[in-house]
N, C-alpha and C positions, 0 to 999 in steps of 0.2 A: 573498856568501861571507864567514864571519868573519874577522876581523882575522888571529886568530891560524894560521888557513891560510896566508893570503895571507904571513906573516910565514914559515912554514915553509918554502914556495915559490913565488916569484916570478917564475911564469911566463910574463908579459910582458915577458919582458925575456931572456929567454933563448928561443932557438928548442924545437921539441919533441923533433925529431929528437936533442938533444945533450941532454936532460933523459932521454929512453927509455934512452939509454946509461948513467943514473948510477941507472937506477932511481927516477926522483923524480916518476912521476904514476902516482899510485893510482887505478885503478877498481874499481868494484862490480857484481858479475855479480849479477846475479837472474831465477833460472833455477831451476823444478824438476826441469826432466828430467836427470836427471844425464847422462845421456850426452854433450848438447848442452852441460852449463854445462863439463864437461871439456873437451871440441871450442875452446870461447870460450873458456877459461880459459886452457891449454896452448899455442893460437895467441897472445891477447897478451901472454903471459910470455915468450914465445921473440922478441916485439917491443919487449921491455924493461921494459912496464910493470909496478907492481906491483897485484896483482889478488886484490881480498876478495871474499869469496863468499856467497850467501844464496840462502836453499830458497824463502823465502814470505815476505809482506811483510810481518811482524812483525818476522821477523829484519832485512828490508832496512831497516826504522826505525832498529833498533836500531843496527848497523853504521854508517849514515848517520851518526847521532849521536856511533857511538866513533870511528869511525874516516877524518869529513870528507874523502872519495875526490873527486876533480876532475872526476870523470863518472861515470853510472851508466847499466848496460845490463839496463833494465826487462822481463821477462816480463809482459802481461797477467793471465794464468789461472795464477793461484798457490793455495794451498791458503792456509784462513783469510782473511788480508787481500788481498785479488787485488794488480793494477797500476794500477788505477784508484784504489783507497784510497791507495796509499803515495803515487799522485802527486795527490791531494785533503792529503794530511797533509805535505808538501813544498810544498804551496800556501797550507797555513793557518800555517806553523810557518819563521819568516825561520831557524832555526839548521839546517833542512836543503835551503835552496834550492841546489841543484845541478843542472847541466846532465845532463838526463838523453835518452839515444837508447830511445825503446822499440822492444821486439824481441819479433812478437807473431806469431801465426799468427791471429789475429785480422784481421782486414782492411777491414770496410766502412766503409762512409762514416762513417756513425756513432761507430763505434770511434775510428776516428784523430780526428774532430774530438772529440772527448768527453778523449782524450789530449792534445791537443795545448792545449786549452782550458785544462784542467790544469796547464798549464807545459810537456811535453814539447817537446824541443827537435827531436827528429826522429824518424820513423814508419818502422820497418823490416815489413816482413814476411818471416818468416824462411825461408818455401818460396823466396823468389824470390831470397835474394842467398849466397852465398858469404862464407863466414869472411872470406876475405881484403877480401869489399867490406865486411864491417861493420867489419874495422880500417880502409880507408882511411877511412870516416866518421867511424868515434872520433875517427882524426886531425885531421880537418874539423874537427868539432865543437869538439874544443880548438884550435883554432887560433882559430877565430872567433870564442871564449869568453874565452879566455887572451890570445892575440896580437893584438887588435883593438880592447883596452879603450884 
């Protein structure tokens, strides 16, 4: 993570639960279907977080770059760049290493280890879990990310 994140918010040192309350961790949805990036969107905004949004993995670069989100919740099957290029360009590029959960309807073996190889920090598939289980992951994930260093 760059300095100057870290310097913004210093998340090991404060719990997460009392950071969600001030608004101070930003994610990134990357999600085409709209209806589904709404569903994630709307669920952790009402959990505190603050939540940037992206159609396809051009944009998800780009946002990565402006706007250094603490986690990111990767779609696979994106139009243009899919989920495997932005997490290949997240692997080659130290200014957008971030913990990222992908979130894929996507599923076989191959998939997740080809993701996870990538850097992926966790392998969702999204028929089988419920909004609310991919917030308590996010939560995981930054804990383990943030609260563990």
């Amino acid at each position: 993570m760059p300095d100057d994140i870290k310097k913004d918010v210093n998340l090991s040192s404060v719990p997460i639960t009392s950071m969600l309350k001030r608004n101070e961790i930003k994610l990134l949805v990357v999600e085409d279907d709209r209806f589904l990036r709404e569903l994630l969107v709307g669920k952790l905004k009402r959990e505190g977080f603050t939540v940037v949004e992206a159609f396809n993995g051009e944009e998800a670069i780009n946002q990565i770059r402006a706007e250094h989100p603490h986690l990111i919740l990767l779609d696979l099957v994106l139009p243009g760049v899919d989920g495997f290029g932005v997490l290949a360009a997240m692997k080659d590029a130290t200014e957008l290493k971030t913990p990222t959960i992908v979130l894929s309807n996507l599923g076989s073996r191959e998939d997740i280890d080809k993701a996870m190889t990538l850097g992926a920090k966790e392998f969702m598939v999204k028929a089988h879990h419920t909004p609310q289980e991919i917030l308590e992951r996010v939560k995981k994930v930054l804990e383990e990310r943030y609260l563990q260093q």
